[in-house]
MISE-726463 format. One record per residue (C-alpha): x, z, y; residue in one letter. Coordinates in steps of 0.02 Angstrom, whole numbers, padded with zeros to 5 digits, always signed. Layout:
<nodes>
XZYA
...
</nodes>
This chain:
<nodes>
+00000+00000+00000X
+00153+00041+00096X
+00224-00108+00080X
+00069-00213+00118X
+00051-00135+00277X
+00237-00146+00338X
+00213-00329+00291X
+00036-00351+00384X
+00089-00459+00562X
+00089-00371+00743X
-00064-00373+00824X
-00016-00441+01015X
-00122-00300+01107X
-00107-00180+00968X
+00069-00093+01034X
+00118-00120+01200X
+00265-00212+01240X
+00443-00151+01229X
+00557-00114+01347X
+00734-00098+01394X
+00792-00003+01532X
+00914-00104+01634X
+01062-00100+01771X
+01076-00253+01895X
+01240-00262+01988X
+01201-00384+02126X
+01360-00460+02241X
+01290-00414+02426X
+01293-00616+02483X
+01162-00650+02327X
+01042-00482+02332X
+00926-00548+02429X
+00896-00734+02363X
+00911-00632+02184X
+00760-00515+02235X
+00657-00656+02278X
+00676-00747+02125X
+00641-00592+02024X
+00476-00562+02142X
+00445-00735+02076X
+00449-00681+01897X
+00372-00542+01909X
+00440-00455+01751X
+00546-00303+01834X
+00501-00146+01902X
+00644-00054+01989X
+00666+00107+01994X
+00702+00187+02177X
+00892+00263+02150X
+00865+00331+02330X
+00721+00439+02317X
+00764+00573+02384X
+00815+00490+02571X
+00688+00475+02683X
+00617+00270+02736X
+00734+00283+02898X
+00892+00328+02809X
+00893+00175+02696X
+00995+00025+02700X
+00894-00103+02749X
+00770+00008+02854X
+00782-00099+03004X
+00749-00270+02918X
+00583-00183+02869X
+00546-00137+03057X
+00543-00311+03089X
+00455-00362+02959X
+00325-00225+03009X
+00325-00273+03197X
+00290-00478+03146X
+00167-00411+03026X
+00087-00335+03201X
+00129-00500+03283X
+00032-00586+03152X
-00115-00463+03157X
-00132-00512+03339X
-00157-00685+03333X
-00272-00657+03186X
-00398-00535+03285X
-00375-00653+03439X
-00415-00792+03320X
-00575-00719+03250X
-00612-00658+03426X
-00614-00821+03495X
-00729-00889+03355X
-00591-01026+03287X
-00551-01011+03076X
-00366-00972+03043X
-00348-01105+02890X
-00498-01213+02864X
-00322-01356+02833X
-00181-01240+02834X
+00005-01323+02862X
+00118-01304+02711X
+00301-01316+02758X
+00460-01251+02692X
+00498-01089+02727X
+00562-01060+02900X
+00723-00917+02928X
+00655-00760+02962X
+00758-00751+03128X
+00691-00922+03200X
+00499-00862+03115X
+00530-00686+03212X
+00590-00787+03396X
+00444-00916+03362X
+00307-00765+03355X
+00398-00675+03484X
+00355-00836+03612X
+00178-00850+03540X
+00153-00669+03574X
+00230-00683+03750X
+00130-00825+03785X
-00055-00762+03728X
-00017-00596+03829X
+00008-00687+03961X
-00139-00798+03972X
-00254-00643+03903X
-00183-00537+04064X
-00243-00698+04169X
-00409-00732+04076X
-00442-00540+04108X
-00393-00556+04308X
-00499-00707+04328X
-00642-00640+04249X
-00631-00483+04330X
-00614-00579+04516X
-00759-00692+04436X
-00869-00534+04404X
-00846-00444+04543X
-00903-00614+04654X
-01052-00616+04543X
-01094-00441+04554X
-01059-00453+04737X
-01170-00604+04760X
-01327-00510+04695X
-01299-00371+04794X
-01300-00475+04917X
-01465-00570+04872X
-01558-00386+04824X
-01500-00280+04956X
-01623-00402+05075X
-01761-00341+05025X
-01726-00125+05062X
-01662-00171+05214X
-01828-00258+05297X
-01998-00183+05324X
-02091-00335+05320X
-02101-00402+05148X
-02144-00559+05160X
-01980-00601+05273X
-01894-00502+05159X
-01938-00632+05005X
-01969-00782+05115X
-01762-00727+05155X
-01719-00695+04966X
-01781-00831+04896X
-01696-00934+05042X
-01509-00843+04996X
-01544-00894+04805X
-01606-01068+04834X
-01424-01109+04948X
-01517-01178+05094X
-01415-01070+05230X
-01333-01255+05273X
-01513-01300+05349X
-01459-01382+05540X
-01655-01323+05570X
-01619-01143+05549X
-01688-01030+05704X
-01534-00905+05757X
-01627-00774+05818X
-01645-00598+05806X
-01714-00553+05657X
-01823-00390+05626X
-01676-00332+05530X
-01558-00354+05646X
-01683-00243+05762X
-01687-00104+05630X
-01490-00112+05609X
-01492-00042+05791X
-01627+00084+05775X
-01537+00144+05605X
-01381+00146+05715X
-01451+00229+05859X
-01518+00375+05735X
-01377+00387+05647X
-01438+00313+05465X
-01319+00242+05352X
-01326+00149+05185X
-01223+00119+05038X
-01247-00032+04923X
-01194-00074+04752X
-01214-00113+04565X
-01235-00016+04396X
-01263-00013+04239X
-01443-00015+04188X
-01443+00137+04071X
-01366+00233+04188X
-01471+00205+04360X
-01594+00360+04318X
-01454+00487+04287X
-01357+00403+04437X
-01523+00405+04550X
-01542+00602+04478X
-01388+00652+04530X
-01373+00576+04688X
-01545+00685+04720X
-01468+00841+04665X
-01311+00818+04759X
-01375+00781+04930X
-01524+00885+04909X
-01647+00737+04915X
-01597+00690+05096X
-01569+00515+05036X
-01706+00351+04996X
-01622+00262+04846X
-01708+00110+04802X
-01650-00012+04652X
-01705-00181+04576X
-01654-00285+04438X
-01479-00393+04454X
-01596-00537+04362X
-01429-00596+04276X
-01339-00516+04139X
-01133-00493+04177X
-00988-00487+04044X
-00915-00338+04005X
-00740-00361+04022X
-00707-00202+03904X
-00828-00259+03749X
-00836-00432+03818X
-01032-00398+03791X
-01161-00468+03908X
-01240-00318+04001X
-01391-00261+04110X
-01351-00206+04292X
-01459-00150+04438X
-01415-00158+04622X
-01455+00006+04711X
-01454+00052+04907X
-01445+00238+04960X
-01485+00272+05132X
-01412+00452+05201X
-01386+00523+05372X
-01201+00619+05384X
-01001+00581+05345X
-01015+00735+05201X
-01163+00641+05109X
-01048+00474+05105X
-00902+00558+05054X
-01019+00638+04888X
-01117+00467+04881X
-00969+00395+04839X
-00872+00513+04721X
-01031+00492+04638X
-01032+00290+04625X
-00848+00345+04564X
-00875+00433+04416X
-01033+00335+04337X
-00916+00156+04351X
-01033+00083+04492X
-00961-00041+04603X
-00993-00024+04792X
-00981-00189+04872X
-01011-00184+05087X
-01169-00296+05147X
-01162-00324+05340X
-01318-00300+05437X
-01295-00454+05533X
-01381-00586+05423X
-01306-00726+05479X
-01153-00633+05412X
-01235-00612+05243X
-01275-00810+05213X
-01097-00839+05269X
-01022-00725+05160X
-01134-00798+05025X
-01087-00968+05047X
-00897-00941+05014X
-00950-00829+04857X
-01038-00963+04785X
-00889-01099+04821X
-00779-00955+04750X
-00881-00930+04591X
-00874-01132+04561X
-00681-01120+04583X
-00657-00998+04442X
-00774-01054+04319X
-00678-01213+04330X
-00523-01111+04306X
-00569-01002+04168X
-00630-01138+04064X
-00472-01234+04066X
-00374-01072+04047X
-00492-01055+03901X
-00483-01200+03822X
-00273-01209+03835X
-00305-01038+03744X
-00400-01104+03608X
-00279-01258+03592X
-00135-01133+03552X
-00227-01010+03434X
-00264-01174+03336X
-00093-01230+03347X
-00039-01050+03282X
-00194-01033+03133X
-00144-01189+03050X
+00028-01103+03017X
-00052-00927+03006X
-00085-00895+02802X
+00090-00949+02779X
+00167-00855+02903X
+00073-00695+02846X
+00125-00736+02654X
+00312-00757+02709X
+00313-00615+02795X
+00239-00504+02672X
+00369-00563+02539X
+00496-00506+02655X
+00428-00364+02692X
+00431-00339+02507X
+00603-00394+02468X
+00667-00277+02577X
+00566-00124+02520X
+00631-00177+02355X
+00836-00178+02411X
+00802-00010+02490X
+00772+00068+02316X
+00953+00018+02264X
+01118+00071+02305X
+01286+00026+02352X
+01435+00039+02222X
+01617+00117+02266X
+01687-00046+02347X
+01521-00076+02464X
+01522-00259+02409X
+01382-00246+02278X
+01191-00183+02254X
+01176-00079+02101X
+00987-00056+02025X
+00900-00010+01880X
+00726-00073+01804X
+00616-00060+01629X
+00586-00250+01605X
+00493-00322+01429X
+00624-00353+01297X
+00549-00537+01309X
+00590-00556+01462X
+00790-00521+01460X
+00818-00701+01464X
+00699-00765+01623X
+00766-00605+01711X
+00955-00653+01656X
+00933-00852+01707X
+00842-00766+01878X
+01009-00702+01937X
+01104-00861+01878X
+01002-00968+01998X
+01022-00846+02131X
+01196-00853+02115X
+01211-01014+02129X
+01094-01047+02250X
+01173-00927+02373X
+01339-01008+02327X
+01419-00843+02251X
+01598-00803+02194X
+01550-00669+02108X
+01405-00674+01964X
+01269-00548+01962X
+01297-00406+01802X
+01150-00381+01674X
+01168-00233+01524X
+01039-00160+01432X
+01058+00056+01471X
+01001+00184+01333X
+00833+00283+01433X
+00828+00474+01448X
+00615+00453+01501X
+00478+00349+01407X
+00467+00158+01465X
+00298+00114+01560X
+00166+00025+01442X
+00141-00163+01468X
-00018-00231+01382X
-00013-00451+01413X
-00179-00491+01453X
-00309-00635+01515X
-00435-00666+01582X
-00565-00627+01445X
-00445-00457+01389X
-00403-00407+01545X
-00592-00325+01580X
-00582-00229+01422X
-00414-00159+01424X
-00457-00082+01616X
-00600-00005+01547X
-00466+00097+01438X
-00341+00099+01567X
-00475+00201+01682X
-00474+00358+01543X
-00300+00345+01552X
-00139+00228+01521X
-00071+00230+01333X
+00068+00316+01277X
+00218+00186+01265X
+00176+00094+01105X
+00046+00208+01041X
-00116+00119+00975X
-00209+00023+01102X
-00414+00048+01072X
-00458-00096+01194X
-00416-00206+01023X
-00577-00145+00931X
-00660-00102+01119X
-00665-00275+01143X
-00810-00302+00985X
-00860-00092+00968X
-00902-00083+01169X
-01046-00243+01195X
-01105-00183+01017X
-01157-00018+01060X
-01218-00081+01230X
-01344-00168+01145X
-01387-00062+01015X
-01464+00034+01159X
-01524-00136+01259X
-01581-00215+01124X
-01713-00350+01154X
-01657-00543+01161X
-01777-00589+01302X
-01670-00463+01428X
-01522-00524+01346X
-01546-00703+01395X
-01566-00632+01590X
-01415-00537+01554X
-01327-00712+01484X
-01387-00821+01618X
-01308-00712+01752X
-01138-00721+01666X
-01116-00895+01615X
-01164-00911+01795X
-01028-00807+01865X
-00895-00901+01725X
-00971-01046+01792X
-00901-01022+01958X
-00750-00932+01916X
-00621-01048+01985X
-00714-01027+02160X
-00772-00846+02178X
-00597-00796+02119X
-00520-00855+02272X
-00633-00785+02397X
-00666-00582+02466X
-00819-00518+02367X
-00917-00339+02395X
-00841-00202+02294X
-01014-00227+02190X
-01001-00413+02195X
-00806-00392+02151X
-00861-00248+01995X
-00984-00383+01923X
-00867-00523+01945X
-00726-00433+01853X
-00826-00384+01710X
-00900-00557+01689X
-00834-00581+01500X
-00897-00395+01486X
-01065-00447+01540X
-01051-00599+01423X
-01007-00514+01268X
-01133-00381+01308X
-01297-00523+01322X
-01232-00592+01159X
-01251-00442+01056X
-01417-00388+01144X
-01496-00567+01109X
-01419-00505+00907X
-01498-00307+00916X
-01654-00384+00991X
-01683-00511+00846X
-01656-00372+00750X
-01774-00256+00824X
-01894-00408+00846X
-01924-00404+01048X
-01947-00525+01176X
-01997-00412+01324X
-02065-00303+01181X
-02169-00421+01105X
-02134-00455+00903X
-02128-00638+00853X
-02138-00718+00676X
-01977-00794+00701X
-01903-00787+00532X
-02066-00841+00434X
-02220-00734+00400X
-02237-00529+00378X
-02209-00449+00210X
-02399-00358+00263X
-02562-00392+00277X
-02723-00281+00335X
-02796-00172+00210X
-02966-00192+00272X
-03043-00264+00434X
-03023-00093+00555X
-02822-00122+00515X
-02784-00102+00678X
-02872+00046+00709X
-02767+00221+00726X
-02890+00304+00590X
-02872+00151+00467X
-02759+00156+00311X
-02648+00044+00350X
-02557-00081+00283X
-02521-00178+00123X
-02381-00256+00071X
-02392-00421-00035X
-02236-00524-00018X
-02042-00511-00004X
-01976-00406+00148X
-01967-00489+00318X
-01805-00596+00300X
-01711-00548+00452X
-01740-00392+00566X
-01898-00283+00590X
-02043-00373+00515X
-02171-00406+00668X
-02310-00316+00584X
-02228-00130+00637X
-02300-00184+00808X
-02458-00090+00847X
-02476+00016+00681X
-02515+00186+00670X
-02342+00206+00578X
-02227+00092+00711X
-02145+00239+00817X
-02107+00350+00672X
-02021+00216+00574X
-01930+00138+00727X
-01868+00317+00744X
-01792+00354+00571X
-01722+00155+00580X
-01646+00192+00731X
-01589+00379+00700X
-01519+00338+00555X
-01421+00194+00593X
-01353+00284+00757X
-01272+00392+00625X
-01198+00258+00527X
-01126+00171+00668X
-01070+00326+00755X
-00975+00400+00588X
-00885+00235+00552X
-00813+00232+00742X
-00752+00404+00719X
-00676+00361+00548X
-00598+00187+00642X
-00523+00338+00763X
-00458+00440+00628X
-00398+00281+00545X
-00286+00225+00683X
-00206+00410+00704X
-00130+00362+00548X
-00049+00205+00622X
+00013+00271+00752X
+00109+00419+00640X
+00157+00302+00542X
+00222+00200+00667X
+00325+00358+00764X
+00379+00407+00579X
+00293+00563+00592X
+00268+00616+00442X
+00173+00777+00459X
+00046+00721+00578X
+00009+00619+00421X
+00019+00749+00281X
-00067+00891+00406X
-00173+00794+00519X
-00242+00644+00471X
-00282+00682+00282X
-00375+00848+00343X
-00470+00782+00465X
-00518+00643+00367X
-00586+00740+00229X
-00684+00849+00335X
-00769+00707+00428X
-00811+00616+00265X
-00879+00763+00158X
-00994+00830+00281X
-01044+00674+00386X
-00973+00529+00283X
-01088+00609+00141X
-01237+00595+00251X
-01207+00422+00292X
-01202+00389+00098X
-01370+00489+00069X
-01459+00377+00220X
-01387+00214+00125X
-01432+00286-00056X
-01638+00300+00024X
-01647+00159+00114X
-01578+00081-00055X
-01699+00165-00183X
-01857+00215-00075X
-01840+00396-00112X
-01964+00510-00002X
-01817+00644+00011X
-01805+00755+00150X
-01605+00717+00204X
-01645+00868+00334X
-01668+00982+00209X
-01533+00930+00094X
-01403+00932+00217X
-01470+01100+00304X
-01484+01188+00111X
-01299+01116+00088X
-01230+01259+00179X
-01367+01398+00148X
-01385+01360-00058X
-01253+01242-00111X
-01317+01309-00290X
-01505+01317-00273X
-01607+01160-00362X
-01627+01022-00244X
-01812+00961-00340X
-01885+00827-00255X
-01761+00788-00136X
-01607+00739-00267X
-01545+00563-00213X
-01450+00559-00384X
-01359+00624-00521X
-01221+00742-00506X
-01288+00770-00306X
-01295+00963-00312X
-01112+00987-00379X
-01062+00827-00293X
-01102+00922-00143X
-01028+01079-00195X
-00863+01016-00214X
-00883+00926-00045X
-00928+01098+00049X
-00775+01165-00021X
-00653+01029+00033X
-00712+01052+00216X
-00692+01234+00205X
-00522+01184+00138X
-00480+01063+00275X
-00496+01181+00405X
-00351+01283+00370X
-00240+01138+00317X
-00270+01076+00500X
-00225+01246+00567X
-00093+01334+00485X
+00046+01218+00411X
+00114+01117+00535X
+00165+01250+00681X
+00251+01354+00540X
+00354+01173+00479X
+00398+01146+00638X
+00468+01319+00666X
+00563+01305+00496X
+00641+01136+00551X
+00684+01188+00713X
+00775+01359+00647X
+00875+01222+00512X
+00910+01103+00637X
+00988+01231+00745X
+01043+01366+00637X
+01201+01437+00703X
+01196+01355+00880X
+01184+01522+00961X
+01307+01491+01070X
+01262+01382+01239X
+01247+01183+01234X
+01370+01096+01334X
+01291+00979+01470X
+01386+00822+01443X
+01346+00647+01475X
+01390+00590+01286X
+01264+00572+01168X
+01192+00696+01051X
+01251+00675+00877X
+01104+00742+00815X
+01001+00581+00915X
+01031+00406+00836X
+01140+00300+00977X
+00986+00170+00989X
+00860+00297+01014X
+00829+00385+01187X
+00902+00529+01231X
+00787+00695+01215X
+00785+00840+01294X
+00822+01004+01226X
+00688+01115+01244X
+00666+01313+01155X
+00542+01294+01022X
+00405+01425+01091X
+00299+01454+00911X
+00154+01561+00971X
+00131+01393+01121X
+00131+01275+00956X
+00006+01375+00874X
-00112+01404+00997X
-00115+01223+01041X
-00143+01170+00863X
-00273+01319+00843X
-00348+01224+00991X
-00350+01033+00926X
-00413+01100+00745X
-00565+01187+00829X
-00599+01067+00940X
-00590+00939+00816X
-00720+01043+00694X
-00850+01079+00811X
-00799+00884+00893X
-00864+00826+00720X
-01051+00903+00744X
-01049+00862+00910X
-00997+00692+00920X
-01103+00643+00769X
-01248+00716+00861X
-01189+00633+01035X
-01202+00450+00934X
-01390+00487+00935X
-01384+00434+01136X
-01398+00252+01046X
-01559+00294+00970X
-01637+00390+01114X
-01594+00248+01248X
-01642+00121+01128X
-01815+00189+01107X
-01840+00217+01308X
-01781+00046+01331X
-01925-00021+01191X
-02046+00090+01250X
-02020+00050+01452X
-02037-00142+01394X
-02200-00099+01319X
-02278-00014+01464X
-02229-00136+01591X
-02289-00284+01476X
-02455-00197+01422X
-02517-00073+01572X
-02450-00210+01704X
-02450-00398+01635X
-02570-00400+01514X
-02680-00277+01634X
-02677-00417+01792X
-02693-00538+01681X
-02877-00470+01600X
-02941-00515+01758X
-02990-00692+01793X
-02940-00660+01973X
-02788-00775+02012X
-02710-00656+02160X
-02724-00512+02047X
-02639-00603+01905X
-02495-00650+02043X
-02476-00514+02095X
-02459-00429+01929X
-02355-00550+01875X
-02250-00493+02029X
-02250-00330+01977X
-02195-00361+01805X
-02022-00466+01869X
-01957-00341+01981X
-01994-00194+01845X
-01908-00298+01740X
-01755-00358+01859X
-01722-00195+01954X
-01766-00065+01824X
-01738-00157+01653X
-01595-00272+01687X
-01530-00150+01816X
-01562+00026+01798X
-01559+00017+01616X
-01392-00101+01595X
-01303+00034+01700X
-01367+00168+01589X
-01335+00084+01433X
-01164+00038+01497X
-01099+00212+01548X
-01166+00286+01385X
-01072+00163+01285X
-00927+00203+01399X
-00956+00400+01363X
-00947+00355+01160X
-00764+00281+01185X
-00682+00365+01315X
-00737+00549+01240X
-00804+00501+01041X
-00693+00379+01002X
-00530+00399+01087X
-00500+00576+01072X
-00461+00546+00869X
-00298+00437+00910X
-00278+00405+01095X
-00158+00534+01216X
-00172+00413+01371X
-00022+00520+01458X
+00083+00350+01484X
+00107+00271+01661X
+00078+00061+01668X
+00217-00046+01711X
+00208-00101+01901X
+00339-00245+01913X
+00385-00299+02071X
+00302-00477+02094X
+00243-00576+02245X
+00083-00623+02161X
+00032-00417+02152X
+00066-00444+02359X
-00103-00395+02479X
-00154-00407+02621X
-00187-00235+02625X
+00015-00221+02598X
+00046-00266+02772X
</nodes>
């Protein structure tokens, strides 16, 4: 058996990869071309030699500054890009990669250049509001500063209309004019402005409170909304006028206008003044319009010129970035002339890594090669599963409960099959897994597109898990044939039922029942179940039953697979005291069970398997009567109840006190203190890694394997029991089909009303999208989740390893910058 297995091939995600701990020594002229190439292949991670220096005592710390201030550089143009509605790369420019000093003088003079015409766009369309704002104050303040209000709009609508030019015009003294003086002789003054519109009642409050209501304030509408120039938002403004008497109310007036942003703006009471000063506002206002949009449209001629370059830019800079973060984790040797680092790289990738440093070499026309050895490692190497597209879902799902141990048995192998199963064992029905199929082969469908563009995180989840999802509508379409629903109806798929109606009230709940007459239904649950008295009691022991069976053969698969990886670590008495033990025990409590549910199922019998396996443990001697499966049960069961008593303690006790012995042999008469040399140990085999010597602490050995044996005893009950989830959801699932097909559907659909059948109808899809396909795939999914990460897993899998992070371009973000 031995020998079959040694000869059985290596399964490729079975074990993860193996790796070598390596030294690079790296001639200063080529460290930087050799980086690149090895970000290219993407097959080393280095480990940081300078760990314990801070970022700003490294090397290359101010090649990184620069790479983080273009970074910023680039960030710049992108938000003034996006601000001024142009897209970055709709045909980006692919050229060869500039230097990174001419790339860092060329953003430098784009960066000069935008700040420049952004500090001039700002001035000009500051100058440009204030005219505007100006300009209505002008046209607004009119009409609070005459009595008669007809003049006062007949003059208004005169300023807005431009026709101050009019040879025709009378120049004589208005009525305003006249109450100018009278203001003047009293001593009346008045203040005139703009604000914003959701301030003018606190403004107009205040004002009140601080000159004690000796003031008129009157406001109206601007009638034109003004930019922003802080949000660049289009705003609502009103033009006030306070009149007030008194130098002390002016002076508060205005602190006032001060500290809510309003803008005072002087209107002459001579209005010949006003349509003067109106007339060069409006030339004014022409002038800069003109002005702003050229400067705006030189603006938008260079952020194009700088987007179509943009992506690459970014992407250079990145990789730089990168590189150099990468150099700082290595150090100088004794002569100063060469970059020494180490790295774990896969053994199969020696080679690529080896003819990486040759090109680089050459490329950056090196005396002096780059130096590649293979180092003996003092801490376990990373884990490195290969994966595609179709693995690469599963094997994250395993990842998330934690990374492997190096080289210890990976479950995403049998996840891959065991996980969609027992997904839809609990979704069964073939109608929801259709939905569930359409959605996926739609998001394979349009794989190549959706992988290059920035999903939701829920959007991104769903994509990710797309062979997931199509695995998972596969084997529900399977369950449901088996349980025979399409939306919870039965159909005679498979040819007619093995029943027939006993009498003509067969449907009835008080009937008899029914008969058989024919060969059992051929494939899955025979239609006729549907709507007997009998249907939820027998879809309950199917389903118990065969939650059970599936849930005691996963565990054994667990058990199973702790024997390959002891085997594999040559560890002999996790074998002997381990896996043996806990195999028995599983198998002659809950592995018997399984038999006695295949042994009635097989025969018919009417035994009561609750009672036999209950009276197991309270009379393993008493008669079993009517409920004996078979010959030879009650000692068959006797002998079984004393191997799990037996297994108990052959899980508990041996293995600490071997350990102890082999410890005390291995270092009988080393009393004296170890030498700390850098030599190996001769104990250690030269290709093996180099251990640590710890002090064997017994009583911390025993109480941990006290604690596995225990847990793993009352584990057995527990996660046998825990398997039942699969029957309990797949019943709720069934029965929440049935009640949205009969007490909704079928309901609207009595009535020969068409908008009532709509709008059942209605009712019926979204109960079946949001809750069923929805709701219940998410519950279904973490459950099945639940039976591998804590049910499955904790048999074989430690999960204490850390995943291998090479350094590679393509692993680059955006977030990275």
């Amino acid at each position: 058996m031995e020998k079959f297995i040694d000869n059985l091939s290596p399964m490729d995600l079975m074990r993860s990869e193996k790796m070598s701990l390596v030294q690079l020594i790296i001639p200063v002229e080529s460290a930087h071309r050799a980086v690149s190439y090895l970000g290219e292949l993407g097959l080393l991670q280095f480990c940081d030699l300078n760990a314990e220096k801070s970022p700003f005592q490294r090397t290359f710390v101010n090649q990184v500054k620069r790479c983080g201030e273009m970074s910023r550089k680039l960030r710049f143009f992108k938000d003034q890009i996006i601000k001024a509605g142009l897209l970055s790369s709709i045909h980006p420019v692919v050229e060869p990669d500039v230097e990174l000093e001419e790339l860092e003088m060329q953003l430098a003079e784009h960066e000069h250049e935008l700040i420049e015409m952004n500090s001039n766009s700002e001035k000009l369309r500051q100058t440009y509001n204030e005219l505007l704002e100006f300009k209505m104050v002008l046209l607004k303040a009119g009409s609070f500063l005459v009595s008669n209000n007809n003049q006062a709009v007949a003059e208004e609508r005169e300023l807005s209309e431009n026709v101050y030019s009019s040879d025709r015009y009378v120049e004589a003294s208005s009525l305003l004019e006249q109450q100018m003086r009278t203001a003047d002789q009293s001593g009346l003054r008045f203040i005139s402005g703009i604000i914003f519109q959701s301030k003018a009642l606190r403004f107009e409050r205040m004002l009140f409170r601080a000159t004690r209501g000796n003031m008129l304030f009157n406001q109206a509408p601007a009638g034109e909304e003004i930019m922003d120039p802080l949000s660049a938002e289009m705003v609502k403004k009103t033009v006030f006028v306070v009149f007030f008497s008194g130098e002390q109310a002016r002076t508060k007036i205005l602190k006032i206008c001060e500290a809510f942003g309003a803008n005072c703006y002087p209107v002459p009471e001579d209005f010949s003044k006003q349509r003067q000063i109106t007339r060069e506002i409006l030339s004014r206002l022409s002038e800069l319009e003109t002005t702003l949009d050229a400067g705006i449209r030189h603006q938008n001629k260079a952020l194009t010129s700088i987007g179509y370059h943009l992506t690459q830019w970014m992407s250079m800079v990145r990789r730089e970035k990168a590189v150099y973060d990468t150099l700082n984790m290595l150090n100088f040797d004794v002569t100063k002339k060469c970059l020494v680092g180490e790295g774990w790289c896969p053994v199969f990738a020696k080679a690529k890594v080896q003819e990486a440093l040759q090109r680089a070499t050459f490329d950056s026309n090196s005396q002096v090669g780059s130096i590649f050895h293979v180092m003996d490692a003092v801490e376990s190497p990373p884990t490195y599963f290969r994966t595609n597209h179709f693995t690469n879902a599963y094997q994250e799902i395993v990842d998330a409960y934690g990374i492997a141990r190096y080289q210890e048995a990976n479950p995403a192998v049998y996840t891959v099959v065991t996980f969609p199963f027992l997904f839809a064992v609990m979704f069964g029905d073939w109608g929801h897994g259709i939905c569930l199929l359409l959605g996926a082969l739609v998001l394979i469908a349009r794989e190549s597109r959706l992988s290059t563009q920035k999903l939701g995180s829920f959007m991104e989840m769903l994509f990710g898990g797309r062979y997931v999802l199509l695995l998972m509508s596969l084997f529900s379409i399977y369950c449901g044939l088996i349980y025979n629903e399409f939306f919870s109806v039965p159909f005679h798929i498979f040819g007619g039922s093995a029943y027939r109606c006993r009498d003509a009230t067969c449907s009835d709940a008080h009937s008899a029942g029914l008969l058989k007459f024919r060969d059992p239904y051929p494939f899955g649950v025979d239609p006729s179940w549907r709507g007997s008295r009998s249907e939820l009691s027998f879809l309950n022991s199917l389903k118990m039953k065969m939650s059970i069976l599936l849930g005691v053969a996963q565990m054994n698969l667990g058990i199973i697979l702790s024997y390959f990886n002891a085997r594999f670590f040559h560890s002999s008495l996790d074998i002997r005291y381990q896996f043996v033990p806990q195999l028995i025990f599983l198998n002659s409590l809950f592995g018997y069970l399984s038999l006695l549910i295949i042994i009635k199922w097989c025969t018919g019998s009417q035994a009561d398997l609750y009672h036999v396996m209950i009276y197991m443990f309270l009379s393993p001697t008493d008669d079993l009567g009517e409920n004996e499966l078979f010959w030879g049960q009650r000692p068959l069961q006797i002998v079984l109840l004393l191997f799990a008593l037996v297994a108990v303690p052959w899980m508990l006790f041996p293995k600490p006190f071997i350990l102890k012995k082999l410890h005390s042999e291995r270092f009988q008469g080393r009393n004296y203190g170890m030498l700390v040399s850098s030599e190996f140990d001769p104990d250690v085999e030269p290709d093996s890694a180099r251990e640590h010597h710890e002090e064997f602490n017994f009583s911390e050995v025993f109480v941990h394997q006290m604690i596995h044996s225990i847990e793993f005893v009352l584990g057995a009950v527990s996660n046998t029991a825990s398997y039942l989830r699969l029957w309990a959801l797949s019943l709720a699932h069934s029965e929440l089909s049935t009640v949205f097909y009969e007490k909704v559907l079928l309901l609207a659909w009595g009535y020969d009303n068409v908008v009532i059948r709509l709008i059942g109808l209605a009712v019926f899809a979204f109960a079946t999208a949001f809750i069923l396909l929805m709701m219940e795939t998410l519950s279904a999914f973490l459950h099945a989740l639940r039976l591998h990460w804590v049910e499955f897993q904790n048999k074989f899998y430690h999960g204490d390893g850390y995943k291998f992070k090479p350094f590679s371009f393509a692993l680059i973000t955006e977030d990275d910058d």
